[in-house]
C-alpha positions in Angstrom: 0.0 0.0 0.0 0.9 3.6 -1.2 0.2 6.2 1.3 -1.0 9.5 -0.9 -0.9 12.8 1.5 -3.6 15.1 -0.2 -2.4 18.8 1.2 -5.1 21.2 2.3 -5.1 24.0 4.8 -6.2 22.7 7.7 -3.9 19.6 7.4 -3.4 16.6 5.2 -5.9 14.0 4.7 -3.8 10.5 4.2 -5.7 8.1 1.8 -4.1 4.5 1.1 -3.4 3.4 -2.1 -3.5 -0.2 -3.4 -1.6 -1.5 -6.7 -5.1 -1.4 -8.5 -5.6 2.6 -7.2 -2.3 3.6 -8.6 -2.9 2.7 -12.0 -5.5 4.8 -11.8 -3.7 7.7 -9.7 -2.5 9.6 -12.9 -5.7 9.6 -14.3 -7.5 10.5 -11.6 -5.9 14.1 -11.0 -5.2 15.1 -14.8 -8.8 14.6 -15.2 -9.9 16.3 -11.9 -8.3 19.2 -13.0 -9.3 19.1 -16.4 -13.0 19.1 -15.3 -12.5 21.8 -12.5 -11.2 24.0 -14.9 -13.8 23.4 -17.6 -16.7 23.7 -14.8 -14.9 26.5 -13.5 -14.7 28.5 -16.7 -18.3 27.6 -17.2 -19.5 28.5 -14.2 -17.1 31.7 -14.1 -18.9 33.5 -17.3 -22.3 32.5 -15.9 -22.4 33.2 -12.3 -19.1 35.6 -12.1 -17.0 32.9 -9.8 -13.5 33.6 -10.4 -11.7 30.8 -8.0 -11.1 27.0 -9.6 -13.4 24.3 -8.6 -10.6 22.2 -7.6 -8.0 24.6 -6.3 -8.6 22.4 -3.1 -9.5 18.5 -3.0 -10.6 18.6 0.2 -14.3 19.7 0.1 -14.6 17.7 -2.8 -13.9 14.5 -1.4 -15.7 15.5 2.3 -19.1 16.8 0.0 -18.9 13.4 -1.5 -20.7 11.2 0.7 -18.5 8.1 0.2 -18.4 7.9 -3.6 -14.9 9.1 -4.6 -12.4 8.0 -1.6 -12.0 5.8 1.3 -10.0 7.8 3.9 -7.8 5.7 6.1 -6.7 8.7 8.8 -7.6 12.2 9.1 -5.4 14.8 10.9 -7.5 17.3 12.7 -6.9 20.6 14.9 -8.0 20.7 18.5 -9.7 23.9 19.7 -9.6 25.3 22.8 -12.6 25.3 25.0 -13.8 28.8 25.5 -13.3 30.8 28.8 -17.4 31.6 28.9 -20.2 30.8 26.8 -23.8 32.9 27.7 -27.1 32.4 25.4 -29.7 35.4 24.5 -33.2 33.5 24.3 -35.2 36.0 22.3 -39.2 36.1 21.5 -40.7 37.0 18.6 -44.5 37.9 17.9 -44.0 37.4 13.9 -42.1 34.8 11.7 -40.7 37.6 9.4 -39.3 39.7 12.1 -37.7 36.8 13.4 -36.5 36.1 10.3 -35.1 39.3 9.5 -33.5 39.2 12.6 -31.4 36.4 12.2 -29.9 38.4 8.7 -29.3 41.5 10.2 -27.3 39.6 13.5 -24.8 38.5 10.4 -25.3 42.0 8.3 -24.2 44.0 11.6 -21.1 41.9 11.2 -21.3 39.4 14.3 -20.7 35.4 14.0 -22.3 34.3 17.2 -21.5 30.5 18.2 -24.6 29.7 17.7 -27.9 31.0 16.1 -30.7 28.4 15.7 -35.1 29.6 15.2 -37.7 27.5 16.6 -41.4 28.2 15.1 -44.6 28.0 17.5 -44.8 24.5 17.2 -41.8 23.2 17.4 -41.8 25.6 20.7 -44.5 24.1 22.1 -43.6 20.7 21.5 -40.2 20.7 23.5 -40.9 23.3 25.9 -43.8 20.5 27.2 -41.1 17.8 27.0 -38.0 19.8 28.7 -39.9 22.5 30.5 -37.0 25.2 29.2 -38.7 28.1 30.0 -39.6 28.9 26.4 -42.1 31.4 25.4 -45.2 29.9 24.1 -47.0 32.9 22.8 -44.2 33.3 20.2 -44.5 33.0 17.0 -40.9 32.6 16.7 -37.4 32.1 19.4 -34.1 32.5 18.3 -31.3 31.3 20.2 -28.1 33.0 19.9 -24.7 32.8 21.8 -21.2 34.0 22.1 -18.3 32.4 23.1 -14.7 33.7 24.3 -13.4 35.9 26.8 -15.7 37.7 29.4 -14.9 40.8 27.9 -15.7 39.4 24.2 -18.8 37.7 24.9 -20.1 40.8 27.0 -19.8 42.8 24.1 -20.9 40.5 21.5 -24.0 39.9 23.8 -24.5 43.4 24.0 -24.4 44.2 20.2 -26.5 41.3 19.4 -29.3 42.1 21.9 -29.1 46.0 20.3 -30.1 44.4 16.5 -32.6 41.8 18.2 -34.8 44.2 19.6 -34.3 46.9 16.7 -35.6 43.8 14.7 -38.8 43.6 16.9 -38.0 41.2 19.4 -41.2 41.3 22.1 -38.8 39.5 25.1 -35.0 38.8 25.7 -33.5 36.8 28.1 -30.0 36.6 28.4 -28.6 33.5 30.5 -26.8 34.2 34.1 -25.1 30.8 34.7 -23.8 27.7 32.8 -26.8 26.0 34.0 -29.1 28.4 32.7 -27.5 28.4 29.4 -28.1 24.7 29.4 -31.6 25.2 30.2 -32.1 27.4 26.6 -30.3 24.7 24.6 -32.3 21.4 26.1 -35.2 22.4 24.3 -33.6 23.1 21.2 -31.5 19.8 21.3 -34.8 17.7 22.0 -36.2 19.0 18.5 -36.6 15.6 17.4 -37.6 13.5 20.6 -39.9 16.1 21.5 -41.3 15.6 17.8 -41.7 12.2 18.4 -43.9 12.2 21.0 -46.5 14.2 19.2 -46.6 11.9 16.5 -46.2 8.1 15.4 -43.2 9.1 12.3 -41.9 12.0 11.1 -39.9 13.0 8.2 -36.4 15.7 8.8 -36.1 17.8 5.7 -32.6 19.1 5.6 -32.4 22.4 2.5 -30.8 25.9 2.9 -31.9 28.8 2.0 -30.7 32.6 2.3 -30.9 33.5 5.1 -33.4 36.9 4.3 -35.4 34.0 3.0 -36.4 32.2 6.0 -39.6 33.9 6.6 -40.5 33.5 3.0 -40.0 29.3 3.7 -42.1 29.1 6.3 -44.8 30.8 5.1 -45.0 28.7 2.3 -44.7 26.0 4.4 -47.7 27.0 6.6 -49.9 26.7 2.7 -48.0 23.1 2.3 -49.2 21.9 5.5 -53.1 22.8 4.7 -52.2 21.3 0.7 -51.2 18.1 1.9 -53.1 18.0 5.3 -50.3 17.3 7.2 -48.7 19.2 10.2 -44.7 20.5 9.9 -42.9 21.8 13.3 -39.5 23.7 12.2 -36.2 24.3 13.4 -33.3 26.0 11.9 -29.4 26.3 12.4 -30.7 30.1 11.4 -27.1 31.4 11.0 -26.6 29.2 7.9 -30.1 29.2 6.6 -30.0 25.6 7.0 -33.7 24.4 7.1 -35.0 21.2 9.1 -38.4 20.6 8.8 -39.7 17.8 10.6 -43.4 16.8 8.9 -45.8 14.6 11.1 -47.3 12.0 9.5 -48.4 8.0 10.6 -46.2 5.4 8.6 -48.7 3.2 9.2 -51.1 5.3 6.4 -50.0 4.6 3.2 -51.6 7.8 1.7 -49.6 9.9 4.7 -46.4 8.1 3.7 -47.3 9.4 0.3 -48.4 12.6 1.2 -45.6 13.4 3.5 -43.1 12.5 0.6 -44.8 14.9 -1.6 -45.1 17.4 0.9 -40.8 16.8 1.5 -39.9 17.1 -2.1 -41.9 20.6 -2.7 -40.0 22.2 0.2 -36.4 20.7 -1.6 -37.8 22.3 -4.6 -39.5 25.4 -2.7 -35.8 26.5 -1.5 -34.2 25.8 -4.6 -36.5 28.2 -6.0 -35.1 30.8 -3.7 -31.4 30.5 -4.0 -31.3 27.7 -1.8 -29.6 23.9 -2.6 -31.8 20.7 -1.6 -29.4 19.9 1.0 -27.7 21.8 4.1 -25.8 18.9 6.0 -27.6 15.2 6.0 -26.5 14.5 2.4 -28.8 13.4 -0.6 -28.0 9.7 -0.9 -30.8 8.0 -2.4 -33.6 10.0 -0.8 -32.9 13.2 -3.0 -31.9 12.2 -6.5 -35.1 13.7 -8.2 -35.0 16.8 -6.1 -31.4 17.4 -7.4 -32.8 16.9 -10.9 -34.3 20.9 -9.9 -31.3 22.0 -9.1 -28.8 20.9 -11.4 -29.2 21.1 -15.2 -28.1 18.0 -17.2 -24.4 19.6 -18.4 -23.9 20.0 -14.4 -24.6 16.0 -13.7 -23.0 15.6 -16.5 -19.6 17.2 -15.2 -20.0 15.2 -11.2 -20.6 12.0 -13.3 -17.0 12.6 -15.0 -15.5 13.5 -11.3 -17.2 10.5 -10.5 -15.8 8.2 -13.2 -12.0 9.7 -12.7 -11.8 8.9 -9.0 -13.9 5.7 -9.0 -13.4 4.4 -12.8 -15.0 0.9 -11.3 -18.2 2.5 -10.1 -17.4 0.7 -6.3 -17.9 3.2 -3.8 -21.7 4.4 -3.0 -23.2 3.7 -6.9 -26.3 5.2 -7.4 -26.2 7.4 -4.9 -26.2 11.7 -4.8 -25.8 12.5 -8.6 -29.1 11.3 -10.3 -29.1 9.6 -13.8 -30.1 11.6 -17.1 -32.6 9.1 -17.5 -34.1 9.6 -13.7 -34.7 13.7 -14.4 -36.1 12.4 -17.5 -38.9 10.3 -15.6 -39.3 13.1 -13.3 -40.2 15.5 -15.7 -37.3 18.3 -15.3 -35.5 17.5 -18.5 -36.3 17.6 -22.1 -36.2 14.5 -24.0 -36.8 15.0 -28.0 -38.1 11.5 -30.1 -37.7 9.4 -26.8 -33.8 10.3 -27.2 -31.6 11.4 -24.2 -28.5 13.7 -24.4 -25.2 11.9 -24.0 -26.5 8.3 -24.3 -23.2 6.5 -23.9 -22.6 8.4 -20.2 -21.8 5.6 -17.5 -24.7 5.2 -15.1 -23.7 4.6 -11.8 
């Protein structure tokens, strides 16, 4: 075996390389950086981005979900833990305010530790689970803290309670202890068991969406819930605009199963539509292939299927999975096929 150190900023990432792997070694990066310079050049004149796609191999291979390399040994940089930590729980009487809220905390230049939204239900749910002392008249909380040195987080927490309540914000409570602190976050950590005791199943979304968008997505999810008949309770790492709608729904219904898929795929498709990308963190796997026939145009599957082929030429590692198959947008009606003919007929499908 042939250790290959691949050299990013933070630190190399070590992948081992068998006598089958090498023979494919030169391969693989003249025609990664063929491809990221084509995508880049394309995607350069069209959307002004001016930096290579693969000036770096490291996102590529982490944003992969397991289909380009197996890593053997990661190198990674231990923080320190911060002096002081203290939470701002603020209420909100209206979703946009609380939306508009979380955009200006990152306009007025401030990157708190954390900034996470919890909507009326979702409120509800956990505060009856974990008693947190949350708000229930609210139509919105937002959770928000800063992390450093005394002095830091003192100003930080002062700044950020200055834009929450120029944003509208109808209460703010700031925590006094570590155990108080703890107190804001159990609710917001016991999203999803609290979610589960409301219901038999549920379904986690997981898009993104700008972040001066997230009123916009729950209002249209409020009209999805009364299309499909089916409640939704949301949370939201707010700060990235990372969306994770959890919709209610009895597995044991087939028509609520079908309903509740439906229901997931619109708000994929509902975010892509403004700006957003179908996922945030949990991946696409199988779950999201005809949702990323929206975002992505055929030339752009195209190009992954060709990173695809020079890193995994044997198709081993995850087939089928993230990057969906011309033939599957076909099917789901986002692509146009002319006299039953697809483009690029002799592409691998994986």
């Amino acid at each position: 075996m042939l250790p290959l150190a691949v050299f990013t900023s933070p630190g190399p990432i070590v992948f081992q390389l068998g006598p089958l792997a090498l023979r494919w070694y030169g391969l693989l990066i003249a025609a990664a950086v063929l491809i990221g310079l084509a995508l880049a050049t394309r995607l350069g004149r069209e959307r002004q981005i001016a930096a290579p796609f693969i000036s770096d191999l490291l996102p590529v291979v982490v944003g992969s979900e397991g289909m380009l390399a197996v890593t053997t040994e990661v190198t990674v940089k231990l923080v320190p833990k911060p002096q002081l930590a203290r939470c701002i729980m603020a209420s909100f009487d209206d979703i946009r305010k609380a939306g508009d809220a979380v955009a200006a905390v990152i306009a007025a230049g401030i990157i708190p530790a954390g900034l996470e939204m919890m909507d009326k239900p979702m409120t509800a749910a956990v505060e009856d689970f974990v008693h947190a002392g949350y708000d229930l008249n609210a139509e919105a909380i937002l959770l928000c803290e800063s992390d450093g040195t005394p002095e830091e987080v003192e100003e930080e927490i002062g700044r950020m309670s200055d834009v929450l309540r120029g944003c509208g914000a109808t209460a703010i409570a700031v925590s006094k202890d570590e155990a108080e602190r703890l107190r804001f976050w159990s609710g917001r950590k016991n999203a999803f068991p609290a979610s589960g005791r409301i219901s038999p199943d549920y379904m986690c979304m997981d898009s993104t969406i700008p972040r001066k968008r997230l009123a916009d997505i729950l209002l249209a999810i409020a009209e999805m819930e009364k299309k499909y008949q089916l409640r939704c309770a949301n949370v939201f790492h707010a700060g990235d605009g990372n969306l994770h709608p959890l919709i209610l729904f009895d597995a044991n219904d087939p028509d609520q199963l079908h309903r509740c898929e439906l229901f997931g795929a619109e708000i994929l498709e509902t975010s892509v539509a403004m700006g957003g990308t179908v996922t945030g963190e949990h991946g696409v796997g199988v779950e999201k292939l005809n949702s990323m026939c929206v975002q992505f145009s055929a030339e752009e599957n195209a190009q992954m299927f060709a990173l695809k082929k020079a890193f995994d030429p044997m198709g081993l590692l995850n087939p089928g999975k993230v990057i969906p198959t011309l033939n599957r947008c076909a099917e789901y009606g986002k692509m146009l096929v002319r006299g039953g003919q697809i483009s690029h007929p002799d592409l691998p499908r994986f």
